[in-house]
C-alpha positions as CSV (number, residue, x, y, z in Angstrom):
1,X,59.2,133.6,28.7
2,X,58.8,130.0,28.0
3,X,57.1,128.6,25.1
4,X,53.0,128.2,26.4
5,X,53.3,131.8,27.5
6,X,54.5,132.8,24.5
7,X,51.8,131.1,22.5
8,X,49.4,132.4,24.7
9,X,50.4,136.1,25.1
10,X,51.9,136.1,21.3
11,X,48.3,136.3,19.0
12,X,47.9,139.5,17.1
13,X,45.5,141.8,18.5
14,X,42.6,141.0,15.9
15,X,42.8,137.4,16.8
16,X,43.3,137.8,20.6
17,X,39.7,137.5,21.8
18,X,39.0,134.4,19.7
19,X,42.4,133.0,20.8
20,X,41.5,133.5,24.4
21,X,38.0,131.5,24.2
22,X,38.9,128.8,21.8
23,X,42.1,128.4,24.2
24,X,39.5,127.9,27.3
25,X,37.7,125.6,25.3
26,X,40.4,123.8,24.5
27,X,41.6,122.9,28.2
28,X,38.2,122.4,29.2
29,X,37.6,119.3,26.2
30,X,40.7,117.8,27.0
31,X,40.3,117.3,30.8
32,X,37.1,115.7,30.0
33,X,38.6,114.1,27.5
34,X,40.7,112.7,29.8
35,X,38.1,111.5,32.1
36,X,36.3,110.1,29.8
37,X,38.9,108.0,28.7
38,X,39.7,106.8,31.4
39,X,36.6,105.2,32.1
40,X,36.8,104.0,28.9
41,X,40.1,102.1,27.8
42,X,40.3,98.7,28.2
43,X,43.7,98.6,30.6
44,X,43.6,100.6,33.8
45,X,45.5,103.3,32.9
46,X,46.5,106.0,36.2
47,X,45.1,109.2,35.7
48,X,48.2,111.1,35.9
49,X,49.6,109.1,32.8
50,X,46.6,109.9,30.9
51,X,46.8,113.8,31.9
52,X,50.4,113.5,31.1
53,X,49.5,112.3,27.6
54,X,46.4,114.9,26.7
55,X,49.1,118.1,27.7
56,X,51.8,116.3,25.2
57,X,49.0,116.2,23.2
58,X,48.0,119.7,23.7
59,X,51.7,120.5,22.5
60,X,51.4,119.5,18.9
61,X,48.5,122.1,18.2
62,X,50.9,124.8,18.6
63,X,52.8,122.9,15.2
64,X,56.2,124.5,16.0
65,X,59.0,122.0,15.8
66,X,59.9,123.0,19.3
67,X,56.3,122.3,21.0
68,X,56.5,118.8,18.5
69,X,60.2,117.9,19.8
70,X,59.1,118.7,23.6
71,X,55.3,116.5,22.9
72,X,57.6,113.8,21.1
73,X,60.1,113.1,24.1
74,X,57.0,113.2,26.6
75,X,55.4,110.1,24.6
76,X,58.4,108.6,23.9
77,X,58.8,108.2,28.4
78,X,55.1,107.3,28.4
79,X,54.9,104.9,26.0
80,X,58.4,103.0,27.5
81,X,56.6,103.3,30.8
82,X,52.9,101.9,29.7
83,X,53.5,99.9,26.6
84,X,49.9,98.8,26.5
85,X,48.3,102.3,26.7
86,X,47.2,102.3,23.0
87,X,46.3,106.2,23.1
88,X,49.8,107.3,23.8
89,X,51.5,104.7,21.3
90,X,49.3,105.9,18.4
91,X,49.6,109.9,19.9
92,X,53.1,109.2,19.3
93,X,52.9,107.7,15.9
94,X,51.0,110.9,14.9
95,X,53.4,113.1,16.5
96,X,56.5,111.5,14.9
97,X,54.4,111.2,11.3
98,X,53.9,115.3,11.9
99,X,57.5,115.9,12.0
100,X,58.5,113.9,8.9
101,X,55.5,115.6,6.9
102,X,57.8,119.0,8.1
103,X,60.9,117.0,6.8
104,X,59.8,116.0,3.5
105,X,58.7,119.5,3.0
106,X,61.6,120.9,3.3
107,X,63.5,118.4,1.6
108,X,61.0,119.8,-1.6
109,X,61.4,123.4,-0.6
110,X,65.5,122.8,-0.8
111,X,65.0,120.6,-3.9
112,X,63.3,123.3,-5.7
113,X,66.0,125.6,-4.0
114,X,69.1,123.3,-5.8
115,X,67.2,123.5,-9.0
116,X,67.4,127.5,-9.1
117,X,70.7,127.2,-8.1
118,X,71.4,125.6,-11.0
119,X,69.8,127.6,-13.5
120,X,71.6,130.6,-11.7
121,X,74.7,128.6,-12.9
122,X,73.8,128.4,-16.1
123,X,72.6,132.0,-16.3
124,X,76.4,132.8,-14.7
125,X,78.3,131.1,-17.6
126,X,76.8,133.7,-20.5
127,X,77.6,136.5,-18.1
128,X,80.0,138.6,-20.8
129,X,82.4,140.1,-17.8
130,X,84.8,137.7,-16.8
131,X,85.4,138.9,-13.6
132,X,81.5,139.5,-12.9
133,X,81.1,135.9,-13.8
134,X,83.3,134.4,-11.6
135,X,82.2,136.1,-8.1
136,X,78.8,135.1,-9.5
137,X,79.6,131.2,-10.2
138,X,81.8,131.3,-6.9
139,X,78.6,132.9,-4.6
140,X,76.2,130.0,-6.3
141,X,78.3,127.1,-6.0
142,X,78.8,128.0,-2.1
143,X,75.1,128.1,-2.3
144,X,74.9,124.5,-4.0
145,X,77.5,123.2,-1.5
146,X,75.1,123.9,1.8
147,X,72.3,123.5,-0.1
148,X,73.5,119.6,-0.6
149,X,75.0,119.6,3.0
150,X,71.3,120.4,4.3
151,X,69.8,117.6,1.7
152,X,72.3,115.2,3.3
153,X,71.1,115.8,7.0
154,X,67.3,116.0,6.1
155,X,67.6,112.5,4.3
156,X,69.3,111.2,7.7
157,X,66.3,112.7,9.1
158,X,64.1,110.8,7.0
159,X,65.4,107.5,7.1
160,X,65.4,107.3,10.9
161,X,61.8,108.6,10.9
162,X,60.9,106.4,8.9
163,X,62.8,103.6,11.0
164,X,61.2,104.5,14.2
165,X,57.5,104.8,12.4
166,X,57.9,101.7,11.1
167,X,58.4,99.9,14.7
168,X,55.8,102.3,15.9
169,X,52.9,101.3,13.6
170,X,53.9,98.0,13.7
171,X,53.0,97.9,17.4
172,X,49.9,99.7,16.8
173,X,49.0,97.2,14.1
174,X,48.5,94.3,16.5
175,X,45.0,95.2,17.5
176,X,42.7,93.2,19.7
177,X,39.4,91.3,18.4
178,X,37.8,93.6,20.5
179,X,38.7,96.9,22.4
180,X,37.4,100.3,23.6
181,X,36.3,102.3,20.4
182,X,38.3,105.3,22.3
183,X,41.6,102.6,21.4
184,X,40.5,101.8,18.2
185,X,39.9,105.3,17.1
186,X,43.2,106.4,18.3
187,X,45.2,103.8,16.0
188,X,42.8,104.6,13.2
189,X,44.0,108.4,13.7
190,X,47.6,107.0,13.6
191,X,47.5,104.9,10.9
192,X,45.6,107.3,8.2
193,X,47.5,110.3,8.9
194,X,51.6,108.0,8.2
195,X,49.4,107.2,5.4
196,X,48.7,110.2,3.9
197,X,52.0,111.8,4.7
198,X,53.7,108.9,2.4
199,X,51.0,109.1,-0.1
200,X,49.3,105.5,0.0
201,X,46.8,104.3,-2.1
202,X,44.5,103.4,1.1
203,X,44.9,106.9,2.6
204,X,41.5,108.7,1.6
205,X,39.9,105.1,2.6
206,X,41.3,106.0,6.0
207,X,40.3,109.3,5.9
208,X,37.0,108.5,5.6
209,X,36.6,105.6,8.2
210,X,38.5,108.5,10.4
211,X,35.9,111.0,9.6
212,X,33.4,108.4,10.6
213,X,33.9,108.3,14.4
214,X,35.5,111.7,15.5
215,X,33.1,114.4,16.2
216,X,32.6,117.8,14.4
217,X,34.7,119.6,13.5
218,X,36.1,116.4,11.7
219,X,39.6,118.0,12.9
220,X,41.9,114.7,12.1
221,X,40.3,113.5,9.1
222,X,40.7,116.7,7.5
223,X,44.2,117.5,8.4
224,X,44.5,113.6,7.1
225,X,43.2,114.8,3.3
226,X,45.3,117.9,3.7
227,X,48.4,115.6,4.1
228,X,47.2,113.2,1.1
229,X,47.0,116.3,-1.5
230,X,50.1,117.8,-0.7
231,X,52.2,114.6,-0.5
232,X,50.5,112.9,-3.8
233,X,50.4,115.9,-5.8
234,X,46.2,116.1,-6.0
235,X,44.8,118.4,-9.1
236,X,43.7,121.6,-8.5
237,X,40.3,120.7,-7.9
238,X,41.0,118.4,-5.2
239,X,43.4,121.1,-3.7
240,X,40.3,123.7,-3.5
241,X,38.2,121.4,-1.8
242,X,40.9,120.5,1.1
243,X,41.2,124.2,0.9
244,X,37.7,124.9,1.8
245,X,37.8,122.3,4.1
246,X,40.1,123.6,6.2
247,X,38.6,127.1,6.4
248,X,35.7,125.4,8.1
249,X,37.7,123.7,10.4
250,X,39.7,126.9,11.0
251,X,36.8,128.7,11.8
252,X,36.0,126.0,13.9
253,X,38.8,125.6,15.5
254,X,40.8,128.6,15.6
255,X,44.0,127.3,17.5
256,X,44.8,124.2,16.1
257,X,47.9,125.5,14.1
258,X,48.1,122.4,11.7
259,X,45.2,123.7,9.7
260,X,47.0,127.1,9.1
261,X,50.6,125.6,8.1
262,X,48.7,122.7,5.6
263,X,46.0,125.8,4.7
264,X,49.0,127.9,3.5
265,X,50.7,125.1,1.5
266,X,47.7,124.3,-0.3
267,X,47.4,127.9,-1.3
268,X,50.9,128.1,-3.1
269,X,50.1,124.6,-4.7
270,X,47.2,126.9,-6.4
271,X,49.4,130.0,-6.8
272,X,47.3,131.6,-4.3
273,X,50.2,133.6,-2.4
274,X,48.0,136.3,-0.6
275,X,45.6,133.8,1.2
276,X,48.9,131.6,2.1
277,X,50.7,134.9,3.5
278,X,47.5,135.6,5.2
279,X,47.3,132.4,6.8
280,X,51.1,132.3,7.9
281,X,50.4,135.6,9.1
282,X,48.1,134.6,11.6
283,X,50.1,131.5,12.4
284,X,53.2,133.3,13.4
285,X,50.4,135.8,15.3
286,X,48.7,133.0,17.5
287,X,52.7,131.2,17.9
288,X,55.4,133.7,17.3
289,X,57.6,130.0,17.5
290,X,56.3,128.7,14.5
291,X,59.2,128.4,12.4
292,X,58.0,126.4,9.4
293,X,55.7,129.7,8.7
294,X,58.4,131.8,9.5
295,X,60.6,130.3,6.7
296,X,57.3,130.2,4.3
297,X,56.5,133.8,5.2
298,X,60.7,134.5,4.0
299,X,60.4,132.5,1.2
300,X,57.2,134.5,-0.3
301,X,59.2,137.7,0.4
302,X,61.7,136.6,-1.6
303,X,60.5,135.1,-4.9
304,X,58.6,138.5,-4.7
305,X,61.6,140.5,-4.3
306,X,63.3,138.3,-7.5
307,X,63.3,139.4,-11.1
């Protein structure tokens, strides 16, 4: 079964009908979309290329790193092919920022993960029986060892993320005194969301202006203020308004997967770990692929399961 079917036939059955309709919905806004925006752009774009970008597109809602890797290599050939198509230079900006929000997350989650390690050590070296205390120190420093070893490949990761984002926005950064607001709007949507994932001061600024010209359900803008909390470390009170806000735009928008994954990690932040396991719940429901909640939903289990 390949991966659409699976994130079609894989919702739970509470979630099904909803799944079904806001699925419909879905395909039916972005083939208008694409209509529309071809009438719109400044540059004659064929209409293949800009159905080929809206199903990329249509990828990254499922938010497993499969769907993203598949939606990335798309762009990538489209954007070689059209280099002044704007919408799928910026589509691929936000694609690429997506994955290195994933990347910096786990580089905390295994940060967090080398820190208990080392307390385990510590713990180990009071143990009173010798013997007891060397299997322990032996099974925690293996630990340590991949735990580094999977640091080391995540910060590779991140630094040529960050190379290709940098080349990417650049691009995107040379705007036109004047183009289609469709164009405009779509490097806006870039622009804010790398900005939130690295924390910059402009990134709420963005957020806003974002919020400004899409259309309810504000889906980008608030996935954009999700990002900024989580990456700058926002207070509790922030954290429970991007919570509320993406409820709304859940309810909403009952497919877009982002809001679940960001909705769950906002919960922890506030120690909330039944509304997150709910939330991953219905993730791995609606896209049995979805890794990221798949590890989230492991990592409850187990700091449950410790002393």
């Amino acid at each position: 079964m390949d991966g659409a079917r699976a994130f079609e036939n894989g919702g739970a059955q509470r979630i099904r009908p909803r799944v079904v309709l806001a699925s419909l919905f879905g395909l039916l806004v972005v083939a208008s979309l694409g209509y529309v925006a071809l009438k719109n752009r400044g540059v004659e774009i064929p209409a293949t290329v800009v159905e080929a970008t809206d199903r990329a597109s249509v990828l990254l809602r499922r938010d497993d790193a499969a769907s993203r890797e598949q939606a990335i290599e798309r762009l990538r050939v489209i954007a070689i092919a059209n280099p002044g198509y704007v919408d799928v230079q910026a589509e691929l900006a936000v694609a690429l920022t997506l994955k290195l929000s994933d990347v910096q997350a786990d580089s905390e989650w295994l940060r967090l993960r080398g820190d208990a390690i080392a307390r385990g050590l510590e713990a180990a070296a009071k143990m009173r029986v010798l013997a007891e205390q060397v299997a322990r120190r032996t099974s925690l420093q293996q630990e340590q060892e991949a735990n580094a070893r999977d640091m080391a490949s995540l910060r590779v990761t991140t630094d040529t993320l960050r190379k290709e984002l940098d080349v990417q926005l650049s691009q995107l950064s040379k705007a036109p005194e004047s183009e289609p607001p469709s164009a405009a709007a779509a490097r806006l949507k870039a622009r804010a969301l790398h900005a939130a994932v690295l924390a910059a001061p402009d990134s709420l600024a963005l957020a806003e202006r974002l919020r400004n010209v899409e259309r309810a359900p504000h889906p980008w803008s608030t996935l954009v203020r999700a990002e900024y909390a989580l990456s700058a470390g926002s207070p509790p009170e922030s954290l429970e308004a991007v919570a509320k806000a993406l409820d709304a735009l859940r309810q909403a928008d009952s497919t877009l997967l982002r809001a679940y994954l960001l909705g769950a990690r906002v919960a922890l932040k506030l120690k909330d770990t039944a509304t997150a396991r709910s939330l991953l719940d219905d993730a791995v429901a609606l896209n049995p692929n979805h890794q990221a909640a798949a590890r989230l939903i492991a990592q409850i289990d187990a700091d449950a399961a410790s002393p």
